[in-house]
N, C-alpha and C positions, 0 to 999 in steps of 0.2 A: 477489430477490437476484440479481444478476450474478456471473459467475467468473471467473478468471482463472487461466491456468498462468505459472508465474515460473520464473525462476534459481532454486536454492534460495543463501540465507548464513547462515551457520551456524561457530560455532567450529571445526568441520571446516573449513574452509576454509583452516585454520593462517594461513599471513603477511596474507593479504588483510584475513583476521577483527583477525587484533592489530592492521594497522598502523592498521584503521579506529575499530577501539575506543580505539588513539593518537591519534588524530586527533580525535577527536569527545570525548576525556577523559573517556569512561564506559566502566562495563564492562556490556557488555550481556549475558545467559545464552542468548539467542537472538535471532531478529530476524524480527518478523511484518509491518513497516514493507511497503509495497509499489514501495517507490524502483523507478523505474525503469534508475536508470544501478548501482546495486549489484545488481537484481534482475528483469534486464529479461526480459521478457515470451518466451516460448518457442512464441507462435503464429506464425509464417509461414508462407509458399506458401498462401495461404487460396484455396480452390476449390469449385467444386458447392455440395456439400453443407451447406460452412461458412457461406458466407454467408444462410443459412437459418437461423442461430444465434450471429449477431454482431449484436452492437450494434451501430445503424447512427448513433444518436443522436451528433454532435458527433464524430463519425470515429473512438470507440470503439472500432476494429475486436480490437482485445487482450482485450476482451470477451466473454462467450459468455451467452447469454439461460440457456441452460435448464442445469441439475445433469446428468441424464444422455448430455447430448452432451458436458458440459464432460469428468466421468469419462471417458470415451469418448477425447477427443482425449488424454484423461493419460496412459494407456493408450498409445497410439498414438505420442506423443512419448517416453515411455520412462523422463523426468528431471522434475525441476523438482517445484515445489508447486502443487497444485489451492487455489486462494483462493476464498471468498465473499467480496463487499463490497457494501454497499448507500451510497446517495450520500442517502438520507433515510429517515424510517422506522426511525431506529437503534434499535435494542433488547438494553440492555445486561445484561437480565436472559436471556437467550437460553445457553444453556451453551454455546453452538458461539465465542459471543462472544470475540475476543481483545485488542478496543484499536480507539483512532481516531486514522485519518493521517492527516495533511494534506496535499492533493497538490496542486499548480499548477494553472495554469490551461490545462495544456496535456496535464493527465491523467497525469504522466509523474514527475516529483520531488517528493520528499516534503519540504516545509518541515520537518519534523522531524528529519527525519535526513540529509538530504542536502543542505540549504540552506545552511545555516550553522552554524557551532558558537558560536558567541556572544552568543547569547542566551538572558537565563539562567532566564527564566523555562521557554522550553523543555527545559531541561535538567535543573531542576529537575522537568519533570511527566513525563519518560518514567520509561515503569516497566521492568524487565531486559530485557521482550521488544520494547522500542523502539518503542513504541505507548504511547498515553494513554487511564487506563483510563477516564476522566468526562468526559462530554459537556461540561459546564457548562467544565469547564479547558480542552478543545480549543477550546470557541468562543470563551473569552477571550485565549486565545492568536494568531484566527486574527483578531479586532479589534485585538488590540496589533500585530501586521502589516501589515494594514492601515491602521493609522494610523500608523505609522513609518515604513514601507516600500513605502508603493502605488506608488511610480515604480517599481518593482521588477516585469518583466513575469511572473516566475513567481508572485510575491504576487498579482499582479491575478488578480481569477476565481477564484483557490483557494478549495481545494472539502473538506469535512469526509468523509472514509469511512468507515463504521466497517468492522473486516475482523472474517472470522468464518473459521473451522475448517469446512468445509461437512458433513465427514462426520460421518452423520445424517440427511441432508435426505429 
């Protein structure tokens, strides 16, 4: 499992939260999606140490290999949410388990939620926390994309995560 520190969004967020829950014509009760333009990533200045716990794989650097560096830099940052996500290996039987994103090819937006609203089969499969709870529905989702949409550079290469709640690990 990889981690990640995010923005947190969240109905606290008042206007931001409505106008995007106007926007996207759902109501969400919370949101574990990993978008990066609503929930972007709260690693920067990375130094020393860090790079001894960053994903180095395909410029991953928003990444952190291991759970107790990850807690560690949470700590340190002050805000945000500490994420699991795994890119294979999903395991929906896992209690920490919360849903599967779909993110680009560039690691960064999530077809789901941040892609487009017009599509209705995705719309149709998110559940309140804006994640999809079965495997079998995010990959027929991420073939219907692919085949409608491949000129599309954030379709190409997108990639299945599933995200998990890490605490516990």
């Amino acid at each position: 499992m990889l981690f990640t520190i995010i923005e947190s969004f969240s109905p606290s967020d008042g206007d931001r939260w409505t106008s995007y829950c106007q926007w996207r014509g759902l109501a969400f009760t919370e949101f574990g999606s990993i978008d990066g333009i609503l929930r972007p990533s709260l690693l920067s200045d990375l130094e020393g140490e860090d790079w001894n716990h960053i994903d180095h794989e395909n410029f991953r650097v928003h990444l952190i290999t291991d759970y107790d560096y990850a807690v560690q830099k949470h700590y340190q940052i002050g805000q945000g949410d500490l994420v699991g996500l795994k890119f294979s290996e999903h395991d929906e039987s896992d209690p920490r388990f919360l849903g599967f994103d779909l993110i680009d090819g560039y690691y960064d937006v999530s077809l789901l939620t941040n892609w487009g609203n017009d599509v209705d089969s995705i719309n149709r499969s998110l559940s309140p926390n804006a994640l999809i709870l079965s495997c079998q529905t995010v990959m027929e989702i991420q073939q219907e994309l692919l085949r409608t949409s491949n000129t599309d550079p954030h379709v190409e290469g997108c990639q299945i995560v599933s995200i998990y709640c890490p605490r516990g690990n």
